[in-house]
N, C-alpha and C positions, 0 to 999 in steps of 0.2 A: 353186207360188209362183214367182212372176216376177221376178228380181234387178234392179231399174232399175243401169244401166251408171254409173259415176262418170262428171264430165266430168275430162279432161286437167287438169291442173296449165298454167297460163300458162308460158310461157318468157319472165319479166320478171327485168330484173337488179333486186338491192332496192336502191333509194338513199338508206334511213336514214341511215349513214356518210356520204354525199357531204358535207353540209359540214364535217364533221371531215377528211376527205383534202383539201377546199379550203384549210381552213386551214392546214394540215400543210403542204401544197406552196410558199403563200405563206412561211411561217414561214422554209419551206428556203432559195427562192430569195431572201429577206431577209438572211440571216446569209449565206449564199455569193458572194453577188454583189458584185463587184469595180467600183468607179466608176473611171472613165480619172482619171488625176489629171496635173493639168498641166502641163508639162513643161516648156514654153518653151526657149531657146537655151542652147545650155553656156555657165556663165558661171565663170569664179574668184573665190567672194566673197573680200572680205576677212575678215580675224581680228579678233575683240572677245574681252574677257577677260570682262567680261560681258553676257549675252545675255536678254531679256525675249523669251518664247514669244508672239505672239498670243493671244486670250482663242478663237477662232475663226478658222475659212477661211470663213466664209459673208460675204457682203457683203464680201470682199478683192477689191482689181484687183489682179494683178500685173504690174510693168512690170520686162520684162527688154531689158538693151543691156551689149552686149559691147562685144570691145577694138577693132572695126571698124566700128564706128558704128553696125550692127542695133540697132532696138526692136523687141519683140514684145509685141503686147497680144492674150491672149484666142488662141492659137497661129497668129495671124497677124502677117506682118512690117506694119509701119508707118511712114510717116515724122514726121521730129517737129512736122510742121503738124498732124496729123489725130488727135494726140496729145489737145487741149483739145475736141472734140469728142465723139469717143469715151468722155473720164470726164465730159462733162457730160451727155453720155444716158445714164450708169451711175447717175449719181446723181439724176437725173429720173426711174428707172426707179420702179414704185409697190409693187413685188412685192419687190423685192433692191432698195433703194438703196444707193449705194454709202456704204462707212464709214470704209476705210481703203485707201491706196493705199499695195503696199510696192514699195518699189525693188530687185529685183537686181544691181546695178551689178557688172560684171567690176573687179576691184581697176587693170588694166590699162589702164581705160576712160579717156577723153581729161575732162577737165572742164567743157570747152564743151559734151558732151554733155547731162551731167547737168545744166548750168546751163539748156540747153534745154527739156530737160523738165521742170525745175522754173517756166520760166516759162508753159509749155503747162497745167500741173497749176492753175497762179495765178489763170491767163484762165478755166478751170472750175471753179472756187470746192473745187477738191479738195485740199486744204493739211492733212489730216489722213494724213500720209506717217509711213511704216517703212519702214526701211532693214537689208535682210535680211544678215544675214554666220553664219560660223562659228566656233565656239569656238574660242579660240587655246588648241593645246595640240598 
């Protein structure tokens, strides 16, 4: 009697599992992953005794200027001409339009400054302003 030979076993990896480890890896990189969050200029805010949190960071511009005349929008310095352009293509934008613009004002900051940008904000119909500070305590 003649033993017919087996053939070889393939050498395949199985990839029943693979989209269980896809999702596993997504899941991981989901909960570990750190977004840059924005920084902008040192500023000193001032103190409030009482403080209302945002409802949201999504659809905020932040506008920071310190005690030396710096604005920063978006972690780039700016001056306060290009101020009313810049939130009027935030809020033309169709994806994120803009909803609120908060001010970081350094407590130290000159007043013409702020007077500036609020009439920068006027000329781009962006008059829905927060004015950020710290708890006094």
């Amino acid at each position: 009697m003649k033993f017919q030979r087996k053939e070889k076993a393939g050498a395949q990896i199985p990839n029943a599992s693979l989209p269980d480890i896809v999702f596993m890896l997504i899941i991981f990189f989901m909960v570990s992953t750190v977004f840059k969050e924005f920084r902008g200029i040192p500023v000193r805010l001032p103190e409030a005794r009482k403080i209302e949190k945002l409802p949201g960071k999504r659809d905020v511009a932040y506008i920071y200027a310190n005690n030396k005349g710096q604005i920063m929008i978006d972690d780039r310095f700016v001056e306060i001409n290009e101020i009313s352009g810049l939130m009027y293509s935030k809020r033309a934008d169709p994806l994120h339009p803009l909803k609120v613009v908060s001010l970081r004002i350094d407590q130290k900051a000159k007043m013409s400054v702020v007077s500036d940008i609020h009439e920068e904000l006027r000329k781009a119909d962006a008059l829905n302003i927060n004015y950020s500070a710290k708890t006094a305590g």
